[in-house]
C-alpha positions in Angstrom: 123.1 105.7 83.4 121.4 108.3 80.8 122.2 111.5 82.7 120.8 113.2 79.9 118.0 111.4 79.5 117.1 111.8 83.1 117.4 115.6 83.5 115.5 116.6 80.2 112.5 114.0 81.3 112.3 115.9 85.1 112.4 119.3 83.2 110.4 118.5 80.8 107.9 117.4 83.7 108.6 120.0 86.0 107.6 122.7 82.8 103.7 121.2 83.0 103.7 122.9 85.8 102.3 119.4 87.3 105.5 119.2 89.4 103.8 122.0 91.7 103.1 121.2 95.8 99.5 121.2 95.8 97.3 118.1 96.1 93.8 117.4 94.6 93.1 114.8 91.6 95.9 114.9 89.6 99.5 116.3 89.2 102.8 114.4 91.1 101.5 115.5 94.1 98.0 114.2 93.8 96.0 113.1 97.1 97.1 109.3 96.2 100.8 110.9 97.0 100.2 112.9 100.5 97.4 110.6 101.9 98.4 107.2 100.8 102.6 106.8 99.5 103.9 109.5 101.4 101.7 108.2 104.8 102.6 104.7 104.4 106.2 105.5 104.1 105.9 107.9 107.5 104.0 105.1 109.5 107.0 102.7 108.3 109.7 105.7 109.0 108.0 105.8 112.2 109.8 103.2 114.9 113.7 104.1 113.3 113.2 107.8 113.5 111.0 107.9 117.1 114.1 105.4 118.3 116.9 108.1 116.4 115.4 111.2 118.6 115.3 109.8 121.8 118.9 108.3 121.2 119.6 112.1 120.4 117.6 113.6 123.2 119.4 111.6 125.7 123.0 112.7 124.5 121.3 116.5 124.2 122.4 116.3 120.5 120.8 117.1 117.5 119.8 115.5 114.1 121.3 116.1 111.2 119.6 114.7 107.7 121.6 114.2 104.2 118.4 113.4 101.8 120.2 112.3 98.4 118.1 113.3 95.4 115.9 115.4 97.1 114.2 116.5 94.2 111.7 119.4 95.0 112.3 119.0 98.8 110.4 115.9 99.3 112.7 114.4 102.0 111.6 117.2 104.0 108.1 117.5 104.1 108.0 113.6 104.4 110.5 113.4 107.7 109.2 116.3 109.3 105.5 114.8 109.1 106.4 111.4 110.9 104.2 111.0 114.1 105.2 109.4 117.2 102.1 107.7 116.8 98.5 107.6 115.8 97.2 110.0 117.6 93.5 109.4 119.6 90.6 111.7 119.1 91.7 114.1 122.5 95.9 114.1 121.3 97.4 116.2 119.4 99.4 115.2 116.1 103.1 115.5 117.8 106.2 115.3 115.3 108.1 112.6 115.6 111.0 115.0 114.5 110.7 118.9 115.8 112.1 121.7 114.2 114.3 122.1 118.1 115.8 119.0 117.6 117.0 119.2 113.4 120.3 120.9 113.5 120.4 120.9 109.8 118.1 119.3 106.3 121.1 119.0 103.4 119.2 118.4 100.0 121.5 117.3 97.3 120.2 116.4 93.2 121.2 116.8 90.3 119.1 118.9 88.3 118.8 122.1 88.6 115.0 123.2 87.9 114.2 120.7 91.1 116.3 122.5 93.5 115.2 125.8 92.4 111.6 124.4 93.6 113.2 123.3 96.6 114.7 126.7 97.6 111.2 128.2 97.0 109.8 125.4 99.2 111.7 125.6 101.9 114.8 127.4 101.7 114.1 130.4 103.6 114.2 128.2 106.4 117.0 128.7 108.2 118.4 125.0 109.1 118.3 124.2 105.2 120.6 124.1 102.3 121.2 122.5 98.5 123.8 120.9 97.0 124.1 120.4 93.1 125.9 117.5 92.5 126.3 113.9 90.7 125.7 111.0 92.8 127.2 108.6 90.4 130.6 108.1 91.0 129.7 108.3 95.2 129.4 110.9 98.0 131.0 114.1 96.8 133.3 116.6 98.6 130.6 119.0 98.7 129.6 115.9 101.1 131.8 114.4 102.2 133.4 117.4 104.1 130.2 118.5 105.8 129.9 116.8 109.4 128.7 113.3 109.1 124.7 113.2 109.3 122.3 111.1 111.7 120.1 110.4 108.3 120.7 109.2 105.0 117.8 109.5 103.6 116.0 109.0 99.6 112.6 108.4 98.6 110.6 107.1 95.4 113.1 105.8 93.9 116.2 107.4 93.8 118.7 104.7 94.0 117.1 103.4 91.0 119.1 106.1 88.8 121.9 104.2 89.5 124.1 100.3 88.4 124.4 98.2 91.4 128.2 99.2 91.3 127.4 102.9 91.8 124.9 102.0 94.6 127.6 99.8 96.2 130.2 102.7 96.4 127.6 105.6 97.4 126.3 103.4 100.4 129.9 102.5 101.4 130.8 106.1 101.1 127.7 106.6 103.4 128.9 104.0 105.9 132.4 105.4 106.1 131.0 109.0 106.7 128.3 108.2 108.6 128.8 108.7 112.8 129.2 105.9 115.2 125.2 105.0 114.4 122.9 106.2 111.8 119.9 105.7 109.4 120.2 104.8 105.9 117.0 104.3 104.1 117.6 103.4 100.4 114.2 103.8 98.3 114.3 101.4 94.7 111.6 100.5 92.2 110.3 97.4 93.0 110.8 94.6 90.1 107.3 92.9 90.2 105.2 95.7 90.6 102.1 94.5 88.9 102.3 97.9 86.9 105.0 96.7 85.0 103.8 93.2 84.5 105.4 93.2 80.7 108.6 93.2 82.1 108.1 90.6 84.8 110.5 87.9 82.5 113.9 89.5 82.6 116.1 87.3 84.8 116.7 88.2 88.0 120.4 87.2 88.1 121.2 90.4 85.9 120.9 93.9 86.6 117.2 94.9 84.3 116.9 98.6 83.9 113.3 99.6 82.6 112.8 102.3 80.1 110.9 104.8 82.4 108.4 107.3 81.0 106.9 110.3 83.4 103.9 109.7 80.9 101.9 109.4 84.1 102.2 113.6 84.1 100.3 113.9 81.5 96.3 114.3 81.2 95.7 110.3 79.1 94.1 112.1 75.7 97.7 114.2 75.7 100.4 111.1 76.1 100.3 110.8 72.2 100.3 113.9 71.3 103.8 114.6 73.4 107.3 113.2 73.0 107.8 112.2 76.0 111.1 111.6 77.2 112.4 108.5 78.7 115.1 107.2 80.6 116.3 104.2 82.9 115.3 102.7 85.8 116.8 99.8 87.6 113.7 97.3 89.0 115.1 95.1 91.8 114.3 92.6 94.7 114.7 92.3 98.4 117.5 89.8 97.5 119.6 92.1 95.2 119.6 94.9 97.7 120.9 92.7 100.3 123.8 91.9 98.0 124.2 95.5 97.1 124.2 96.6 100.9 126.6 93.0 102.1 129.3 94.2 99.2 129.2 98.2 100.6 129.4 96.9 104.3 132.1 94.9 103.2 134.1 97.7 100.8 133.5 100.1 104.0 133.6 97.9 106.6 131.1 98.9 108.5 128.0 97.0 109.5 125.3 98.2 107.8 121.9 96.1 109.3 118.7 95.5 107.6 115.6 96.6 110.1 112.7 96.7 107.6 112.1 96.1 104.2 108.7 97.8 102.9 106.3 97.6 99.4 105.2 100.8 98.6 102.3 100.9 95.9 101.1 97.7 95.5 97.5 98.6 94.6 97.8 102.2 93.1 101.1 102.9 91.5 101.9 105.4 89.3 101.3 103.6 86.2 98.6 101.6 86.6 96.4 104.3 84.9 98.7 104.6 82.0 98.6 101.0 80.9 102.5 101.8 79.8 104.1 98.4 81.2 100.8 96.2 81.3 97.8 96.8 79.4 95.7 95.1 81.6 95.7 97.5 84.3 93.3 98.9 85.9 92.8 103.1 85.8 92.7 103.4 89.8 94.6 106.8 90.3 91.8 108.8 89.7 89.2 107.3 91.6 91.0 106.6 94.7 92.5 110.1 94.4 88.7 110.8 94.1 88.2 108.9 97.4 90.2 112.0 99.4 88.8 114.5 97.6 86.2 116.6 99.6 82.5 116.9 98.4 83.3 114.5 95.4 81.7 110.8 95.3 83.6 108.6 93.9 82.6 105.5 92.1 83.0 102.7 94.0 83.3 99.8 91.4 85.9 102.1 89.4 88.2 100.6 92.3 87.4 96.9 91.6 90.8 94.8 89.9 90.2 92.5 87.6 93.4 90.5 88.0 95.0 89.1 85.2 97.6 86.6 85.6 100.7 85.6 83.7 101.6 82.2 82.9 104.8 80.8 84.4 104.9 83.3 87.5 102.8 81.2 90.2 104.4 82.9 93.4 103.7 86.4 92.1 99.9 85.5 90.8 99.3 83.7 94.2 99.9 87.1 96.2 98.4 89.6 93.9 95.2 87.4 93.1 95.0 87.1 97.3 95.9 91.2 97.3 93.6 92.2 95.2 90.6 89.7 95.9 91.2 91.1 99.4 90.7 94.9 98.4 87.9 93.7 96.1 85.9 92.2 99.0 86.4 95.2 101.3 85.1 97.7 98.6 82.1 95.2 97.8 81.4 95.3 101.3 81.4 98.9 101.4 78.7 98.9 98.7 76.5 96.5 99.8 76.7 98.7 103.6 75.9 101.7 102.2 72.5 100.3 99.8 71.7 98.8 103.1 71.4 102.3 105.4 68.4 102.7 105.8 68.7 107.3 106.0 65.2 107.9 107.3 65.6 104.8 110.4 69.1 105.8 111.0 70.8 102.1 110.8 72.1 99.6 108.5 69.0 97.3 107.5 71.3 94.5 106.9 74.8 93.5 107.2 76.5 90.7 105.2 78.6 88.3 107.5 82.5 88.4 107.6 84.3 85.4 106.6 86.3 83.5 109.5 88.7 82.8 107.1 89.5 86.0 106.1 92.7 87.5 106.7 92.8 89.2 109.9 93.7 92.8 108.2 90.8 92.4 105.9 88.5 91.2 108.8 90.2 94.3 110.8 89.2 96.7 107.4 85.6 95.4 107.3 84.4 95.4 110.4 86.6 99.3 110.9 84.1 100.5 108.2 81.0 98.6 109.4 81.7 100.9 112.3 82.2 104.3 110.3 79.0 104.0 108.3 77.3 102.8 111.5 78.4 106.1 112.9 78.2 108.6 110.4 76.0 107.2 108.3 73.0 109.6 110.0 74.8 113.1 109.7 72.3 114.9 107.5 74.4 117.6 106.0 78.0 118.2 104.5 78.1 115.0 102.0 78.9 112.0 104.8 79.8 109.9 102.4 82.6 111.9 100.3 83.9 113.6 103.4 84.3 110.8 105.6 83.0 107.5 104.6 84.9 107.3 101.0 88.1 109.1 103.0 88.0 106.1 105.3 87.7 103.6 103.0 91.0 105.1 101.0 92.4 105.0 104.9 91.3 101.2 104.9 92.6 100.1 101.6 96.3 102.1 102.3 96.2 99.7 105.9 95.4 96.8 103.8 98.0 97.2 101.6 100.2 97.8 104.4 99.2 94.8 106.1 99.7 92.6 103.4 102.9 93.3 101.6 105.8 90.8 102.0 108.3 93.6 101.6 110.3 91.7 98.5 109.6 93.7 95.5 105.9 93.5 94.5 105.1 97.0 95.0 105.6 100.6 92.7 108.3 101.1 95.3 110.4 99.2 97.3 112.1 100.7 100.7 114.5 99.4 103.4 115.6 101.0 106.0 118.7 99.9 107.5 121.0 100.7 110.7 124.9 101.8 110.8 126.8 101.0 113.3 130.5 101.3 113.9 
């Protein structure tokens, strides 16, 4: 661990000013991070936490959330935002999790200048409090003698600070305080992200920590005019957490059950634009952030991926050249459907044929948006096609990347979310 390293890099990034909670085009919390990652990690929150309340409501107790390097409050805002369910046009959007039924949101990181922006966030709120403390040697007292907690929760990456040692003893720690059943979602970089392509040869039988940049922060014609500072990052599989989480559940033991393994990021990670880890990426952030962005068109061959392979990695260059000739297809189709609306006859003039063989999410995507510019493609005023058709087709991509991810490791993030029970 480079403590050091690792708190001057998130101050230095929280002093841009970058770190702020607004969305838009750019910054950390850019629309790719509120309308793609953080939605995508809701919907797969969703079935745990909807089965947690009602659990709850029927022993008339309340939930009570730990969220372990909680940064700027992001725990939070992403818990608090879960749905019970896609809502239909007449519903309204109900919370999976209601501000009557938290008993209490414990944020606990280590640096300073983060919690400071969590306490403005949210910290007038009166179920919430912050904890300063080091995570590396395991739960602290400052933890450990609170009441045990219904949620364990981290997010983008947090246990990826940490040696599969230090993981072990935190989640054990976690399983021995925990209650009689809880949550524990555990959030890791994923190790064959195809962001970070470079590094795709280190053996898998060994801990490999990356050397992680926030370079991402900065606007591209900046990055070399800025020393900016680095630290490490352990990358990691589906396989190695399930040794890390078998050894805690055994050190504690407790059982400590998978329910869902989840690849978050697989088409627009953070540093896909920044070419940091693999040249050949393409610059996506900016025009799918462009695709949730009101009154702004976006490009629409900006978001074709010209995959490259790498030699000696079949497995991996079988899924992402299926991924990404997947997204590539929908987006095409998108293009060819909107040169065919014919505006003045109201209707598409012609629409090119979907493949039987198609994967069913992709045939699902295509024909969703055949439908949507079908629909709206008539509306005469308020930009159709940058408020709603270009929003939908980021919608459609996020579900196809959903859809498609084999939850092992191939994505900017990699998530499970596991059950304790005593």
């Amino acid at each position: 661990m480079e403590e050091k390293g690792e708190k001057k890099a998130y101050t230095q990034a929280h002093s841009t000013g970058e770190y702020a909670k607004a969305s838009g085009l750019t910054g950390k919390y850019d629309n790719v991070r509120r309308f793609w990652e953080d939605q995508s990690t809701a919907i797969f929150m969703r079935s745990a936490l909807n089965n947690l309340v009602e659990q709850k409501k029927r022993r008339l107790e309340r939930i009570r959330i730990l969220d372990l390097g909680c940064g700027s409050a992001d725990g939070y805002d992403l818990l608090m935002n879960v749905t019970t369910k896609d809502p239909g046009l007449f519903d309204y959007i109900t919370a999976a999790l209601t501000q009557d039924m938290l008993q209490e949101y414990v944020g606990v990181d280590i640096n300073p200048d983060l919690l400071q922006q969590a306490e403005v966030h949210i910290g007038q709120l009166p179920k919430t409090r912050f904890i300063q403390t080091d995570l590396s040697n395991g739960l602290t007292p400052e933890i450990t003698e609170n009441h045990p907690f219904d949620i364990y929760f981290s997010s983008y990456g947090t246990f990826s600070h940490f040696h599969d040692h230090q993981s072990v003893k935190i989640i054990a720690d976690i399983a021995r305080h925990a209650p009689e059943r809880a949550i524990f979602m555990g959030d890791w970089l994923g190790r064959y992200s195809y962001e970070w392509q470079d590094l795709w040869h280190h053996p898998v039988d060994k801990e490999y920590f990356m050397d992680y940049r926030i370079s991402y922060i900065y606007p591209e014609e900046e990055r070399d005019q800025v020393d900016i500072s680095s630290f490490s990052l352990r990358l990691i599989t589906k396989d190695e957490i399930m040794k890390i989480i078998d050894q805690a559940s055994k050190e504690s033991g407790v059982t400590i059950e998978p329910i869902k393994f989840f690849d978050r990021s697989i088409f627009i990670g953070r540093h896909m634009d920044t070419g940091d880890y693999n040249i050949n990426c393409p610059k996506l952030r900016y025009p799918v952030n462009s695709l949730f962005e009101g009154y702004v068109r976006t490009d629409l061959e900006s978001l074709l991926v010209d995959y490259v392979p790498r030699p000696g990695f079949d497995h991996l260059n079988n899924f992402f050249e299926m991924f990404f000739i997947c997204c590539n297809t929908l987006v095409k189709y998108i293009i060819t459907l909107l040169s065919n609306y014919d505006t003045e006859n109201e209707r598409l003039t012609d629409v090119p044929g979907i493949m039987p063989y198609y994967p069913d999410p992709l045939k699902e995507a295509m024909e969703t948006m055949r439908r949507v510019v079908e629909g709206v493609g008539w509306v005469p005023w308020g930009d159709v096609r940058a408020n709603v058709i270009e929003t939908h087709l980021g919608y459609s991509l996020r579900k196809l990347e959903t859809d498609l991810q084999p939850g092992t490791g191939v994505g900017h993030g990699l998530v499970g979310i596991f059950e304790i029970k005593k």
